[in-house]
Every structure is written in C-alpha cells, then in structure tokens.
C-alpha positions as CSV (number, residue, x, y, z in Angstrom):
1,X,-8.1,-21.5,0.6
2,X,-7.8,-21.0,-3.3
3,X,-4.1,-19.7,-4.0
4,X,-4.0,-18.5,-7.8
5,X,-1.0,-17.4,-7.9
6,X,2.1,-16.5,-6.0
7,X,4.6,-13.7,-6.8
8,X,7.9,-12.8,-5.1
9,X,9.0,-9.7,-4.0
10,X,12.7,-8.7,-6.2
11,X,14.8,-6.2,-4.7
12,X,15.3,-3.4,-6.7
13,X,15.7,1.1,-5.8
14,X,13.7,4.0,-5.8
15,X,13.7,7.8,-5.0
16,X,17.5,8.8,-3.8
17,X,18.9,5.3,-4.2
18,X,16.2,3.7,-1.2
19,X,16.4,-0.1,-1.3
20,X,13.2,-1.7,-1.3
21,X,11.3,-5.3,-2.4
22,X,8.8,-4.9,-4.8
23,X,5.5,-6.8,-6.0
24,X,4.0,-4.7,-9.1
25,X,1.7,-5.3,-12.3
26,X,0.9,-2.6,-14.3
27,X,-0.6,-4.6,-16.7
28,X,-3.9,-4.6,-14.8
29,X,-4.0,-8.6,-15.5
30,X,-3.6,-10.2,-11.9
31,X,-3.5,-7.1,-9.0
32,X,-6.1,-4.9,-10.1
33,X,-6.9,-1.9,-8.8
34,X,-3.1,-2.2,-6.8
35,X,-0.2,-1.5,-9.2
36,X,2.3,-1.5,-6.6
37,X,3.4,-2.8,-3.3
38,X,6.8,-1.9,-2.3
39,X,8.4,-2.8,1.5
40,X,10.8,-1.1,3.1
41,X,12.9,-2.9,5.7
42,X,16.5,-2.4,7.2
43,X,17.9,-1.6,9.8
44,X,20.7,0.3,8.1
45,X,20.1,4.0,7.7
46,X,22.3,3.7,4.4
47,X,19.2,1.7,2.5
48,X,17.0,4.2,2.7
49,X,18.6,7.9,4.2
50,X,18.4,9.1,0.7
51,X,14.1,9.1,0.7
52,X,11.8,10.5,-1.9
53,X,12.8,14.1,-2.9
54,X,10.1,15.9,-4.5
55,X,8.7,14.0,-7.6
56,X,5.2,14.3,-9.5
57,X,2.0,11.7,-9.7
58,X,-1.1,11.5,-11.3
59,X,-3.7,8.8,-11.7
60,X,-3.3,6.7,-9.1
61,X,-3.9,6.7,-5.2
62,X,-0.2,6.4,-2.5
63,X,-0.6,4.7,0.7
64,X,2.0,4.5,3.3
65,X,1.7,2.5,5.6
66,X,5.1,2.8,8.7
67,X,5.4,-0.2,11.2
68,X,8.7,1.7,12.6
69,X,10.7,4.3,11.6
70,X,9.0,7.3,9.9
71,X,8.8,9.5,6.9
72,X,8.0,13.2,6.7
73,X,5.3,13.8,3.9
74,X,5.1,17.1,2.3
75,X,3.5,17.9,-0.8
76,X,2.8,21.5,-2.8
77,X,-1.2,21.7,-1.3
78,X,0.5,22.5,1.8
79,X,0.2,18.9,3.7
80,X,3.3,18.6,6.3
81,X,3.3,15.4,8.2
82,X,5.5,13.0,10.1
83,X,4.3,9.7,9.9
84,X,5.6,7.3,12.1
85,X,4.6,3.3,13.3
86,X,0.9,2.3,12.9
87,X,0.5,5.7,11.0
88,X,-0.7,5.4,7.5
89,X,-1.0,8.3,4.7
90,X,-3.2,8.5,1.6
91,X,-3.7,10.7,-1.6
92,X,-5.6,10.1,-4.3
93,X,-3.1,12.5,-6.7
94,X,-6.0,13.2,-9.1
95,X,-4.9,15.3,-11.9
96,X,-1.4,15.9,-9.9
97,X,0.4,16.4,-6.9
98,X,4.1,17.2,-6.0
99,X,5.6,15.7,-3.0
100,X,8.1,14.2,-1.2
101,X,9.0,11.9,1.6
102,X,11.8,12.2,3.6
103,X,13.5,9.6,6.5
104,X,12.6,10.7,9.9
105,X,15.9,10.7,12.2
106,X,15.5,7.7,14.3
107,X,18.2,4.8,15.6
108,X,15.5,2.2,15.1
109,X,15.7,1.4,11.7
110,X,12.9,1.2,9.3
111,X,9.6,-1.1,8.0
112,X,7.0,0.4,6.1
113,X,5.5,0.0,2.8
114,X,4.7,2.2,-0.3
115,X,1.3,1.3,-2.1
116,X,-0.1,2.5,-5.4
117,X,-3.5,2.2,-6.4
118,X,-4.8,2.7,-10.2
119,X,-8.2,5.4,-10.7
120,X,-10.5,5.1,-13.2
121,X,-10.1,7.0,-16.0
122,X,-13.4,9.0,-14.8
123,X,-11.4,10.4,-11.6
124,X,-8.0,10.6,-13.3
125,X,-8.7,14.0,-13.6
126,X,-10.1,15.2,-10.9
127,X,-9.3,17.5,-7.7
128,X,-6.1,15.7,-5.4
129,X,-7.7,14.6,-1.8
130,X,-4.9,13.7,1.1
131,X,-5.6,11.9,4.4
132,X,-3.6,11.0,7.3
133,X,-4.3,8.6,10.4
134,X,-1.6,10.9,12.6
135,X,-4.6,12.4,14.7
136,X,-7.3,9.6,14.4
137,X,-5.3,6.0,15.6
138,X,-6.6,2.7,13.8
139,X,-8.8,0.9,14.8
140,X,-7.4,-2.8,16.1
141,X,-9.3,-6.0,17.0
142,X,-7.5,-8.8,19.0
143,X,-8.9,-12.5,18.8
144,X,-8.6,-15.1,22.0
145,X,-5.3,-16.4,20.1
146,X,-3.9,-13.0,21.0
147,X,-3.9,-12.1,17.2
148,X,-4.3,-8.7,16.1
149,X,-5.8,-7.2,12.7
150,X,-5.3,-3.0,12.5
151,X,-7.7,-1.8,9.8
152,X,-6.0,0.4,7.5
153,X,-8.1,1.2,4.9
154,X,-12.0,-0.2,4.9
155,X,-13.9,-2.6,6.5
156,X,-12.9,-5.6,8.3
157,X,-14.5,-8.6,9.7
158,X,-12.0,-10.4,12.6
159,X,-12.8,-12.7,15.5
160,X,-16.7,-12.3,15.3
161,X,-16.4,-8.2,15.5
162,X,-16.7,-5.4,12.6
163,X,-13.9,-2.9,12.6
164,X,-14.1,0.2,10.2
165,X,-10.8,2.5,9.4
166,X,-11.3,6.5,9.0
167,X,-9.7,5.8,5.4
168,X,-12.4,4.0,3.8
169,X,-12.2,6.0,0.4
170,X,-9.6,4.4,-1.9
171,X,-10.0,3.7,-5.2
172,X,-12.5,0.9,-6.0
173,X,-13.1,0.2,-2.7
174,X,-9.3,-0.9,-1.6
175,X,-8.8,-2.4,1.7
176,X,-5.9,-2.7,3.8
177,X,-5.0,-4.7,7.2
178,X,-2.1,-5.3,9.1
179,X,-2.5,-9.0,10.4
180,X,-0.6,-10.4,13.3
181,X,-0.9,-14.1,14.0
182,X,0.5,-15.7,16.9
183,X,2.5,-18.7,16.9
184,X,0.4,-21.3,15.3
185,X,-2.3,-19.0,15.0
186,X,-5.1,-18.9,12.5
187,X,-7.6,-16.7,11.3
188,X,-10.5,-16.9,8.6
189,X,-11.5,-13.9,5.9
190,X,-14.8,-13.5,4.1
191,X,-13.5,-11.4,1.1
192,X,-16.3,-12.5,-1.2
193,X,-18.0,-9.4,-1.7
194,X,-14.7,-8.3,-3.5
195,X,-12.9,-9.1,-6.6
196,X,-9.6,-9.7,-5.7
197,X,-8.0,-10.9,-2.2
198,X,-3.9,-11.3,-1.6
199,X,-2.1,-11.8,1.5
200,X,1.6,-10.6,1.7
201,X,4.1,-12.1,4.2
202,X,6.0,-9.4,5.8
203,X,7.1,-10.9,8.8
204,X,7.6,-14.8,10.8
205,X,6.2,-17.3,7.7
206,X,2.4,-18.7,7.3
207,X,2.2,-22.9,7.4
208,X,1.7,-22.8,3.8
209,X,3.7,-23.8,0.4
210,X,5.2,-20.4,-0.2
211,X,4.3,-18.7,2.5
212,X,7.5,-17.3,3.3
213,X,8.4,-14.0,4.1
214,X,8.5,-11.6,0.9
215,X,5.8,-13.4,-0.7
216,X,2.4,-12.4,-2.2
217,X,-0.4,-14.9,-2.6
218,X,-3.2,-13.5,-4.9
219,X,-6.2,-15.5,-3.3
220,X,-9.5,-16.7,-4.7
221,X,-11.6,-13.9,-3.0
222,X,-14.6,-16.2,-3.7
223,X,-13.2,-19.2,-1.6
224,X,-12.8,-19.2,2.3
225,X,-9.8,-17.4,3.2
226,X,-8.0,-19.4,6.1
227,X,-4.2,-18.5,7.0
228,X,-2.0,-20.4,9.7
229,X,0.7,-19.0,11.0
230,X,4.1,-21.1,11.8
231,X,5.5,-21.4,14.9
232,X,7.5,-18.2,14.7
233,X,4.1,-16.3,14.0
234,X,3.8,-13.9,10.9
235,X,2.9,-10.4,10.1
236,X,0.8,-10.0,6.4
237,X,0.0,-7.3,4.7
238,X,-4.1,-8.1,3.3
239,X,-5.5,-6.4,0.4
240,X,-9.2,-6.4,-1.2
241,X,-10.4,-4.7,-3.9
242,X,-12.3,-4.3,-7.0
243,X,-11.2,-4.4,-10.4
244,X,-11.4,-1.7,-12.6
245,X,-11.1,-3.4,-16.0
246,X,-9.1,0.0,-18.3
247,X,-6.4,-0.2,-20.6
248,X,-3.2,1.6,-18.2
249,X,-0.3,3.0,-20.0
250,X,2.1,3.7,-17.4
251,X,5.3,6.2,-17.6
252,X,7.2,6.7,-14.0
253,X,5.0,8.3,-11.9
254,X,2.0,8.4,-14.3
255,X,-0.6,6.1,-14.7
256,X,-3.3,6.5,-17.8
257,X,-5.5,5.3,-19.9
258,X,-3.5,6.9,-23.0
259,X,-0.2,7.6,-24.4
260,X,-1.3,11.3,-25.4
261,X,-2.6,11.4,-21.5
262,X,0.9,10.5,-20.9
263,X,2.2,12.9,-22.5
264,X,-0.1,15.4,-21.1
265,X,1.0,15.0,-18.0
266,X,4.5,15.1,-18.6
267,X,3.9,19.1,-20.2
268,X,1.9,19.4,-17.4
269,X,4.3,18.6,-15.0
270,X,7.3,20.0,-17.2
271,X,5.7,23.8,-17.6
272,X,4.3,23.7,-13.7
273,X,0.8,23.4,-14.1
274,X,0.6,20.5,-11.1
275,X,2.1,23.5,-8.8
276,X,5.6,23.3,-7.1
277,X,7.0,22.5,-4.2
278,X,8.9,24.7,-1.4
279,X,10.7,22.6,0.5
C-alpha cells in the first residue's frame, strides 16, 4: 500500500458553536472531488447541542453519515428526517438549498461525520436532489475475520462478495464505506478504477506509521490497498472518487468556479431566491 500523504484532523467549530475535527482542501490539489470531512464525537451534549440552524449551500453535495446519536434534517423542499446510527443523508444542493440540522435528544452521546463533495461546474446549477437511507438499511458484508464493511455510498468489493448502496449517485462517482476490522484484522481494496482512495481512522488505530485515530491517509488508488488493524481493532472511514480537475473559489457555504458565481449566490441567497425555511 502506496501512502502519499497523511493529513491530521485539527479541532476547530461549526454551526451553533458544535465542536468538531476537520480534514478539508478546497484547493482541489490532493482530496478531489471531497472538500470536506468533518467528525463529530463526544460524549458531552455541550460539544455539539447547539447543531446547524438553518444556513444556505450551493455547489457541492452533504453527506451525513451517524454511527450514534442523531440529527434531525430539514431543509425548505420540504425533507423532515431523523437520522440516527448507520443512517446516512445526501443532497446534491444544486443551485441551492436551505436547511438545518438539529441534535436529536438522546443520553448516548454522539459520532457522526459531515461530508462535502465539490460538482462540476456543469451541475452547479442545476435542480437540488435529497436522499435518505432512513427507509432502505445499508447494505453490510462481514468477512471470516468477523470484519464488517457497510456500503454508504457506491460499490464495494469485500471478502470475495459485491455490495451496492441505494446512494450510488454522488458527485463523480464518490464512494463511501464504514470499515470495521477486528483485532489484528486485515482487509484488501481494489480502488483502481478510481482516481483517488483515502482511509480515515475514526476509531481503535491501523498497524501502520500514522495510522492513529484522527488520521487521513490519501492512498495510491492505483496500488493494492491493504490495511491491518492493531490489536484494539479500528473503525475507517473509505472514500473513492474521481477528480474533477476545475478552478473552486470557495466562500462559506458556497463552492464555485467564480468569484462573480460567488457573488451570485450570495444575492441569491440574500434576496430569497434559494427559498426559506419554516422551521
């Protein structure tokens, strides 16, 4: 396994003062098509009881994805959803949405993550599509190791099967999987057909250099993908993906091509031509 580089998650906030660990490059230089990968994880209500009150995107894709603990998603096209662990939620905000996500009440804490995904400038513009897992579980494949990989977004090849995800529509082809590795387990990826492969540590540690909790590796998607968990197991976040290769100009919760498109969008936004929300 090719490592090419290796990027720490930094602490930092978001939305009503929610604490969170963040990976991002909106440069477009080493994560493309992902911009963003922020994890949520305490178990004190105080880091994150605040949420995401309603805010504005357009030009990229959201996923959530909740491992426990919950957010309520509701956005101005009339969406209203709990999602809660092993759920995951996607929009592809298009020209704009408005939405926010709220903490669900719950004594259990919380572990989730926040994804963005750039668009190509040709769908920047177009019509907002949102999709939820809440009614149609995710598919899971368990190895002889006692392993576990839950598609969430794509297709996935694990212990000799094929496992497909009802979201398989992200933004050049984005895939996501939740992989569990037992203690002093291992599993190997084909990720070839793809331009970019990482693995993120979210739980227990991998028995590589850096492969500590909180850590991203971006891999070589054209080299064999192996990963060995430690003797405490580990819990990582994979991503694939192709790149899209445009200049990004990024302002908040915008992401385009221009500074005028920037702009745009904030008038937009600013005179309510994304549409409101009624909470």
């Amino acid at each position: 396994m090719k490592v090419i580089q290796v990027r720490k998650a930094s602490p930092t906030q978001d939305g009503a003062g929610v604490k969170i660990s963040r990976v991002a490059d909106f440069s477009g230089a080493m994560l493309d098509p992902f911009l963003m990968i922020d994890e949520l994880k305490s178990d004190d209500n105080a880091d994150f009881i605040g949420g995401f009150p309603p805010h504005p995107h357009r030009g990229i894709e959201t996923f959530t994805y909740m491992i426990k603990g919950g957010f309520e998603h509701q956005d101005h096209m009339g969406n209203k959803k709990a999602i809660r662990g092993g759920d995951v939620q996607w929009m592809s905000t298009g020209s704009g949405v408005i939405h926010s996500e709220m903490p669900l009440a719950t004594d259990e804490g919380m572990h989730g993550f926040q994804i963005w995904l750039n668009m190509p400038a040709k769908d920047k513009m177009r019509a907002a599509i949102y999709q939820d897992s809440v009614d149609s579980p995710l598919p899971e494949l368990v190895d002889e190791q006692g392993s576990k990989l839950r598609a969430l977004a794509g297709q996935w090849h694990f212990a000799g099967q094929s496992v497909t995800s009802p979201l398989k529509e992200l933004s050049s082809g984005g895939a996501i999987a939740d992989l569990t590795l037992a203690a002093n387990g291992t599993a190997e990826f084909d990720l070839s057909d793809y331009d970019l492969a990482m693995a993120y540590i979210h739980t227990g540690s991998l028995d590589t250099a850096n492969g500590g909790r909180g850590h991203m590796l971006v891999l070589d998607s054209q080299s064999a993908i192996q990963l060995e968990a430690s003797a405490q197991g580990a819990g990582v976040l994979l991503f694939a993906g192709n790149k899209i290769n445009e200049k990004i100009v990024h302002y908040g919760p915008f992401v385009m091509n221009t500074h005028q498109e920037i702009e745009q969008a904030i008038a937009d936004y600013q005179s309510g031509k994304m549409g409101r929300l009624s909470l």
